[in-house]
C-alpha positions as CSV (number, residue, x, y, z in Angstrom):
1,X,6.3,31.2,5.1
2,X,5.0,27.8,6.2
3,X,6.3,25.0,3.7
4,X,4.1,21.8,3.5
5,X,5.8,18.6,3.5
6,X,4.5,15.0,2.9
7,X,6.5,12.3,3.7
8,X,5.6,9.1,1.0
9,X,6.3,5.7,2.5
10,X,7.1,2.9,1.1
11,X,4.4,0.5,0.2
12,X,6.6,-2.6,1.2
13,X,4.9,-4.7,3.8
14,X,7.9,-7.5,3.7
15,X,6.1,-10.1,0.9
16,X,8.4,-10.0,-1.6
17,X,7.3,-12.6,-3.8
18,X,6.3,-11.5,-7.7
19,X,4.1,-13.3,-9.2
20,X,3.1,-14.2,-12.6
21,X,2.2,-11.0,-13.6
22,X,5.2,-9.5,-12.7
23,X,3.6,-7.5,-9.5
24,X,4.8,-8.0,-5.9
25,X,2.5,-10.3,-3.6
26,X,3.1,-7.5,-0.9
27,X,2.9,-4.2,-2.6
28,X,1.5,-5.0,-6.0
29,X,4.5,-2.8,-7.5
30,X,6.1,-3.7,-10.9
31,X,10.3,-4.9,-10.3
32,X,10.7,-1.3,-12.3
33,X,9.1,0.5,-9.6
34,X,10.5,-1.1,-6.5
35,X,13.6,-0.8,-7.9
36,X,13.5,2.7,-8.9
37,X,11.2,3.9,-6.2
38,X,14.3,5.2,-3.6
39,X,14.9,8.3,-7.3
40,X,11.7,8.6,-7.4
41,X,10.1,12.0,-6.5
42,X,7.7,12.5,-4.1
43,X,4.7,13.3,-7.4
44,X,5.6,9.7,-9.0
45,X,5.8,8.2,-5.2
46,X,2.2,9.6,-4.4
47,X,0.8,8.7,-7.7
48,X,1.7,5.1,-7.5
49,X,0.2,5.0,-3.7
50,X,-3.1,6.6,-4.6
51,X,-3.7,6.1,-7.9
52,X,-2.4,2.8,-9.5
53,X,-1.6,0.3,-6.3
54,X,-5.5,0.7,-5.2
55,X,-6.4,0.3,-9.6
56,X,-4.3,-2.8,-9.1
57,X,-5.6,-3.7,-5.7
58,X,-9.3,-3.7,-7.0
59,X,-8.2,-5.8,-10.3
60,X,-6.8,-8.7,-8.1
61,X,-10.1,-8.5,-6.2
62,X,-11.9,-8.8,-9.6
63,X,-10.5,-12.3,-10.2
């Protein structure tokens, strides 16, 4: 049987700066989820990349 397997990257492009709403300049992750994001499993990891960083990505773009 044939097991499918995902790697999820990092979202780190080397900006760590956080600014004042407590996001990263670089990844748009929260200090809570850069910190935890090496426990994480791969269902959190994936959820974060597809789902809130672009939610986030589109609110900075609102501003």
């Amino acid at each position: 049987m044939a097991t499918s397997f995902r790697a999820v990257l990092s979202p780190c492009i080397g900006v760590c700066e956080i600014d004042a709403q407590g996001l990263c300049a670089g990844c748009l992750r929260t200090l809570d989820e850069i910190a935890s994001w090496g426990t994480m499993g791969d269902a959190e990891r994936l959820r974060l990349m597809e789902a809130v960083l672009p939610m986030r990505e589109a609110g900075r773009a609102d501003d």
